[in-house]
C-alpha positions, 0 to 999 in steps of 0.5 A: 500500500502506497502510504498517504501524505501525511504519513510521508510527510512525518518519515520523509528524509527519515527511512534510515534513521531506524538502520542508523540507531538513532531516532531523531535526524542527525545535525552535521554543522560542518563546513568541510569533509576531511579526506586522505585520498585526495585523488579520490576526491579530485574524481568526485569534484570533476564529476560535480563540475560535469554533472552537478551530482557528488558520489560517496562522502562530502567534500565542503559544505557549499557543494553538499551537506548531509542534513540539507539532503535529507531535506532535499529528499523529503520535499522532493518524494511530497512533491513527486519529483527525484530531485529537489534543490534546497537554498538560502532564501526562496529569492535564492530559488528563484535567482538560481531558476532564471540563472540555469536558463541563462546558462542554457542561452535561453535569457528570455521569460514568460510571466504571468502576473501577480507574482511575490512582488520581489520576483516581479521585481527581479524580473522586470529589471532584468537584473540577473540578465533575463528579458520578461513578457509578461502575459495573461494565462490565455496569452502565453503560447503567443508570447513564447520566443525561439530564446524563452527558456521559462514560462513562471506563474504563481498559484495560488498568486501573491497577493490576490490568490488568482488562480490558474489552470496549470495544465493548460499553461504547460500545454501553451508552453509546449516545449518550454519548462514551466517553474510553478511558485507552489509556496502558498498551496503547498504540496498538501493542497497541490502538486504542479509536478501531476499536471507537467510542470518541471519545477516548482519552487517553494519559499520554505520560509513560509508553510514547510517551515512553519514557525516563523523562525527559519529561512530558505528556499526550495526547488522540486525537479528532475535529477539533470535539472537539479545538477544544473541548479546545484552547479549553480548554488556552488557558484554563487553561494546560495547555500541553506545552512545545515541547522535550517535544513534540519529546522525544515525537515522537521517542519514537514513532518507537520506540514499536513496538519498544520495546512488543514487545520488552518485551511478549515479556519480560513474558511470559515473566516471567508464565509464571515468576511463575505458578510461584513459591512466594511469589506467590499471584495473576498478572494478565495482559492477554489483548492482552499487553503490558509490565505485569505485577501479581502478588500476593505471599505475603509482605511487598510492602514487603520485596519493593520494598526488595530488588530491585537492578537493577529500579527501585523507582518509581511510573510506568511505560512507561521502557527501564528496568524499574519496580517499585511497591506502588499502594496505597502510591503511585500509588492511596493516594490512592484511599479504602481500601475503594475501592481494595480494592473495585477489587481494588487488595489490600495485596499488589499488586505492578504492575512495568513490564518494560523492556528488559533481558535476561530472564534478568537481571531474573528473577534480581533478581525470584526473589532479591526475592520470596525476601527477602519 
């Protein structure tokens, strides 16, 4: 019997521990591998530069750490893939995505907003050296060129949570891989990998870390994709350090329940949104989920500087729920007739629902919306 997602999710990265005598997953912190044979090691650091894969023991930390691979491993079997690369940050992720498809000669991207405003940034100012299109889901087949080397979409999207038909845009892409930013579904709700995407990126900041205390970033791929990033993350420095590795992969181990617990809050949060006198518009993934974005009648900022027990902060995924205005914080970045184009209005609201009773975070939602 294939065993469930939730039960993945608690022994991903973990099927050996039980051989190795131990119970909880070891923590190695070190930087670099000691070795007698130094020919050997000159095999395997040849065999990285052509390949992107390392064979047998470490050599230094920036090529590879044991810990940061068990957390490679499990995100990689939730998401369905052989591979996965894991970063510093998910902006890490994303810079080594378009960098592998710069290398490959192929500096052009299609982009389907809205996307995390600091990807949109990286993309429209061409600071790693790419060239964006940005298209609608129904206008990207006639945006492709003979040098596209990425179709990018987000879905559920930052901030709005617009969805998009992720079948339908690998069939417009034809032949060009599409990288699927599946931060805010999560495995647990959704796997782009089932439905032809050839990466999907996480911010394991969010969701997979859960806590609000760890950073990183994630990419779920094909094995000769993921050399190709790994090549990449050696070159540049993007490394996750081992103590985040081990941070995240036991954070999956409660992924699932900590999605659907808050996803059941959300919405029952959005049933009561839909009702209230001072919100004008709700957005609500179809798949569900712990996002919520609501449009207020009144002033957004006032709204942020009366809730109590909900957090006021940009990011999101943590056991403690969040609040945030994106076109002052996570899209300001983001020009502004871009960022209203996208639907990202001045009276967006994006709230990330955590664990806390329901009951307790509708009196702190009613009593802040009042306020505004």
């Amino acid at each position: 019997m294939t065993a469930t997602l939730r039960t993945r999710a608690v022994h991903a990265g973990r099927d050996d521990l039980t051989d190795l005598g131990v119970h909880a997953a070891p923590l190695d912190l070190s930087t670099t591998y000691p070795s007698r044979d130094s020919v050997d090691e000159a095999g395997r650091i040849d065999e990285f530069a052509a390949t992107g894969a390392l064979s047998g023991l470490p050599v230094y930390g920036r090529l590879s750490n044991p810990t940061v691979e068990r957390f490679e491993k499990a995100l990689a079997e939730l998401e369905g893939f052989d591979d996965a690369v894991a970063f510093a940050t998910g902006m890490a992720a994303v810079s080594a995505s378009l960098l592998a498809a710069v290398a490959q000669g192929k500096r052009h991207v299609v982009a389907v907003r809205p996307v995390y405003g600091c990807t949109d940034h990286m993309l429209t100012s061409g600071l790693l050296g790419t060239e964006v299109t940005w298209a609608d889901p129904e206008d990207v087949a006639s945006a492709l060129r003979p040098d596209t080397g990425l179709v990018l979409l987000e879905t559920p999207a930052n901030p709005t949570l617009r969805e998009v038909d992720i079948a339908e845009i690998v069939s417009a892409a034809g032949e060009v891989p599409m990288l699927v930013d599946n931060t805010f579904a999560t495995p647990v709700l959704q796997r782009p990998g089932r439905h032809g995407a050839r990466f999907v990126l996480h911010s394991a900041t969010k969701f997979l870390g859960g806590h609000g205390d760890v950073m990183g970033g994630v990419v779920a791929c094909g094995a000769e994709d993921a050399g190709m990033l790994r090549q990449i993350r050696f070159a540049t420095g993007g490394v996750l350090h081992p103590l985040a590795g081990y941070m995240l992969l036991r954070g999956l181990s409660t992924l699932p329940l900590r999605v659907n617990a808050a996803s059941a809050t959300a919405a029952e949060l959005v049933e009561r949104l839909r009702g209230h006198a001072n919100v004008s518009a709700v957005h609500y993934p179809g798949i569900g989920g712990p996002l919520i974005a609501f449009e207020v009648d009144g002033d957004p900022h006032a709204l942020i500087g009366a809730v109590r027990l909900i957090t006021p902060a940009v990011s999101l995924g943590s056991v403690d729920s969040l609040i945030q205005h994106p076109a002052s914080i996570s899209h300001r970045i983001v020009a502004e007739d871009d960022r209203r184009g996208a639907g990202v209005t001045d009276r967006l609201i994006r709230m990330s629902v955590g664990l806390e009773d329901v009951e307790d975070l509708w009196h702190d939602l009613d009593q802040a919306l009042k306020a505004c």
